[in-house]
C-alpha positions in Angstrom: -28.5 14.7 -8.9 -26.0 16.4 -11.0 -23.5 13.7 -13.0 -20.7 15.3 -11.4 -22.4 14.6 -7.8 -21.1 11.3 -7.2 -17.5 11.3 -9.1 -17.0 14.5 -7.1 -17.8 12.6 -3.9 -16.0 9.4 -4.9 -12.7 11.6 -5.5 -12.6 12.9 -2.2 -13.7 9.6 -0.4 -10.9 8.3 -1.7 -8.9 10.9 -1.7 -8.9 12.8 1.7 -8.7 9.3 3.7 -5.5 8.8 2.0 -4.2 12.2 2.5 -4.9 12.0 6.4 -3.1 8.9 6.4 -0.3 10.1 4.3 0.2 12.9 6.5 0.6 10.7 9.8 3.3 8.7 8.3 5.3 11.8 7.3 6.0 11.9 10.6 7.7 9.1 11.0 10.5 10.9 8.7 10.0 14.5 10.5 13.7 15.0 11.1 14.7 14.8 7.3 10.9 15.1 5.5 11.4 13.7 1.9 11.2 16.6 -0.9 7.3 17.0 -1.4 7.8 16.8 -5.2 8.8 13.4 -4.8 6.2 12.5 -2.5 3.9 13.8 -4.5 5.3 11.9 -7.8 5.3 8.6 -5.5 1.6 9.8 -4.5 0.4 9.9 -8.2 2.5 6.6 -9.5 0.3 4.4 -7.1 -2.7 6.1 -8.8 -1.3 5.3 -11.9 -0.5 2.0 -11.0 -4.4 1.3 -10.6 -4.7 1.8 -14.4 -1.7 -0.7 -15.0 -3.2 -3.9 -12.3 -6.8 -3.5 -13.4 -6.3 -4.8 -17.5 -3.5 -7.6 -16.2 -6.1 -8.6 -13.0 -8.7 -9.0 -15.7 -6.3 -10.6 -18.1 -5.1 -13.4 -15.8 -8.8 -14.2 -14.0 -9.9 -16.5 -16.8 -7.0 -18.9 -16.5 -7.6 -19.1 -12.7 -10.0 -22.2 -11.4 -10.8 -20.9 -8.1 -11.4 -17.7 -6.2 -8.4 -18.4 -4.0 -6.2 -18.7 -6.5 -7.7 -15.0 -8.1 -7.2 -13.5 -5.2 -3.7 -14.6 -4.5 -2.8 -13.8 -8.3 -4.5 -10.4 -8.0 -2.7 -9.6 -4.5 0.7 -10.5 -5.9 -0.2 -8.6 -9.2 -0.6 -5.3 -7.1 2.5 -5.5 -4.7 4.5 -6.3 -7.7 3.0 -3.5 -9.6 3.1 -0.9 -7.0 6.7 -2.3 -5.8 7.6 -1.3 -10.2 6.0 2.3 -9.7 8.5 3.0 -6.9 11.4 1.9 -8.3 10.9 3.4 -11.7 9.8 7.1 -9.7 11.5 7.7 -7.0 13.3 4.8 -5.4 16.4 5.2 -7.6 16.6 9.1 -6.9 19.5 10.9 -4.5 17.2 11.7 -1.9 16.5 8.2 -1.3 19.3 8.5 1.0 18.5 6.9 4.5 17.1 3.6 5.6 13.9 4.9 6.3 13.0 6.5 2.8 12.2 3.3 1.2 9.8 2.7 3.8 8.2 6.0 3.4 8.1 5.9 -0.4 6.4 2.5 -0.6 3.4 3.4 1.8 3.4 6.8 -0.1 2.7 4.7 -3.1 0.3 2.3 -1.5 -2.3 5.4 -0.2 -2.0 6.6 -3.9 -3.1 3.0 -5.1 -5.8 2.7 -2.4 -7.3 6.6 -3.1 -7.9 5.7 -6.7 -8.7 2.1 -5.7 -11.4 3.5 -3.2 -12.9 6.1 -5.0 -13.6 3.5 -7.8 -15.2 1.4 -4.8 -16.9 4.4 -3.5 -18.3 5.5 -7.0 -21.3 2.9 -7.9 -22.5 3.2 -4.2 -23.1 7.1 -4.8 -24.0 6.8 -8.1 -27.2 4.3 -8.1 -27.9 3.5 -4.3 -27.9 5.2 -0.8 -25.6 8.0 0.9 -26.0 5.6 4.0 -23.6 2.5 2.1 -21.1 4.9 0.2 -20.3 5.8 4.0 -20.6 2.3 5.2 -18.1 1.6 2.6 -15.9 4.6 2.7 -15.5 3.6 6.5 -14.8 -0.3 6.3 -12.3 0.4 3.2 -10.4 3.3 5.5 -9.7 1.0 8.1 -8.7 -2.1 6.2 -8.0 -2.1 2.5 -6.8 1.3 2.8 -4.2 0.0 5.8 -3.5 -3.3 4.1 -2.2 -1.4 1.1 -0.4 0.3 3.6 1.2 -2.6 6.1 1.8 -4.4 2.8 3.9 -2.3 0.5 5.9 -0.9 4.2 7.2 -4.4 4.3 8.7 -3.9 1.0 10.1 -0.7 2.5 11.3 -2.6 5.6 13.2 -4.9 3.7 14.5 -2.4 1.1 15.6 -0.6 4.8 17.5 -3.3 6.3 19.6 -4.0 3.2 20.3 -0.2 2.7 23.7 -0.2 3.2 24.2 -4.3 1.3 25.7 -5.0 -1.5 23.6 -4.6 -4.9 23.1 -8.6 -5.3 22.1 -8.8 -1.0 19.7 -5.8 -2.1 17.9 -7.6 -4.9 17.4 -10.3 -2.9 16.0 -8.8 -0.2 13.7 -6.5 -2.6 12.5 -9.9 -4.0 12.0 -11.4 -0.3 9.7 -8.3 0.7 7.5 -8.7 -2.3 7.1 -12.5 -2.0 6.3 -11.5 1.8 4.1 -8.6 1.3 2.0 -10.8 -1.9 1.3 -13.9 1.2 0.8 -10.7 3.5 -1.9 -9.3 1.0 -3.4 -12.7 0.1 -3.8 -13.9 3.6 -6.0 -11.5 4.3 -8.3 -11.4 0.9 -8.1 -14.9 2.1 -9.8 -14.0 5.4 -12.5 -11.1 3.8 -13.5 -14.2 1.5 -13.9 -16.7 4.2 -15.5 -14.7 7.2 -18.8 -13.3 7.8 -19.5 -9.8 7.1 -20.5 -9.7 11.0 -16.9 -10.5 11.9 -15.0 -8.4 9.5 -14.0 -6.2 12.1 -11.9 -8.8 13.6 -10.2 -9.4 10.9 -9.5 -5.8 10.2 -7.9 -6.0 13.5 -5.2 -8.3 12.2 -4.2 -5.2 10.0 -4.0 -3.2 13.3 -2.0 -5.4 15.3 0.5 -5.5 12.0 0.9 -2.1 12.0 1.2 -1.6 15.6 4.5 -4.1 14.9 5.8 -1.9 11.9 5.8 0.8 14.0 7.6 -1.3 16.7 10.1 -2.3 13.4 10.1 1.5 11.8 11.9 2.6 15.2 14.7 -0.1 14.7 14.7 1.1 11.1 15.6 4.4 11.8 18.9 3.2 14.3 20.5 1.6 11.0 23.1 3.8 10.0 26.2 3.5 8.1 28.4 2.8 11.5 26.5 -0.2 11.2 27.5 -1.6 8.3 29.4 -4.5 8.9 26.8 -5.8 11.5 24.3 -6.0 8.9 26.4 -7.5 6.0 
């Protein structure tokens, strides 16, 4: 097998997924799409923001006395991380100018995190072992991880969204609040992949679902907040 074979094949494992999924939730913002440059910048900071969690992940795991605890640490790590790439990119720009663009920058960021995340998953598979797991693999990380990401860094969004038209201190605060919330979010369910047998990972997988199916629900009461609303929300 050529060398190239399997990074080749671990890029777009990771890769297209992400796209397909990135695509759908455009379309939650089809009346005023966000300028594809800045998706795209959003896009490649969660992909950078792989390089930054890996080195502090491994940093912090020594000092840690139980895999719980690694988990939770690493989980908090990456929405904390990812949370940094958006702000520093794109969340501070002029076309960030609706309540719903937070939301679609943070899970913009997340599928870039999880492409580069899954292809790194999906490369040792194709490199030393069988075509059969890599897909195995690809599959279980498109429906969960990939989604997790996803449900996880959208309640950052959410709350980013309903303190859009706050004050700055009310904005910080609830910026904090959907971190803290999207790090128990993320833990919880490293919490359940570590805890449940690999026969009944599909139910816990299904926990991701029924949270998304309830952002949605939320994304549709997102997009009624306006500035004639204002005072209700202060």
């Amino acid at each position: 097998m050529n060398e190239l074979t399997p990074i080749l094949g671990a890029v777009a494992g990771g890769l297209f997924p992400a796209l397909a999924w990135l695509w759908f939730w455009r379309r939650e913002d089809a009346p005023h799409p966000e300028p594809r440059k800045l998706i795209a910048l959003a896009f490649l900071a969660g992909m950078v923001a792989v390089a930054v969690v890996i080195p502090i992940q491994k940093f912090v795991a020594p000092y840690l006395a139980t895999q719980t605890l690694i988990f939770a640490a690493w989980s908090t790590i990456e929405e904390v991380v990812k949370y940094t790439a958006a702000r520093v990119t794109v969340l501070w720009r002029r076309d960030d100018d609706e309540p719903i663009d937070p939301v679609i920058y943070m899970v913009t960021v997340a599928l870039g995190f999880a492409a580069l995340e899954n292809a790194l998953f999906l490369l040792s598979p194709l490199a030393g072992e069988t075509m059969l797991q890599s897909v195995l693999t690809g599959n279980l990380r498109f429906v969960g991880a990939t989604l997790l990401h996803v449900l996880s860094s959208a309640v950052i969004g959410v709350a980013l969204a309903l303190s859009f038209y706050k004050p700055a201190r009310a904005k910080r605060i609830y910026a904090l609040l959907g971190v803290i919330l999207a790090s128990l979010l993320h833990a919880g369910f490293n919490f359940l992949i570590l805890n449940t047998a690999e026969e009944h990972l599909l139910r816990t997988f299904g926990l991701v679902w029924l949270g998304l199916i309830a952002l949605l629900a939320m994304l549709e009461y997102v997009k009624r907040i306006h500035p004639a609303l204002r005072k209700r929300f202060s």
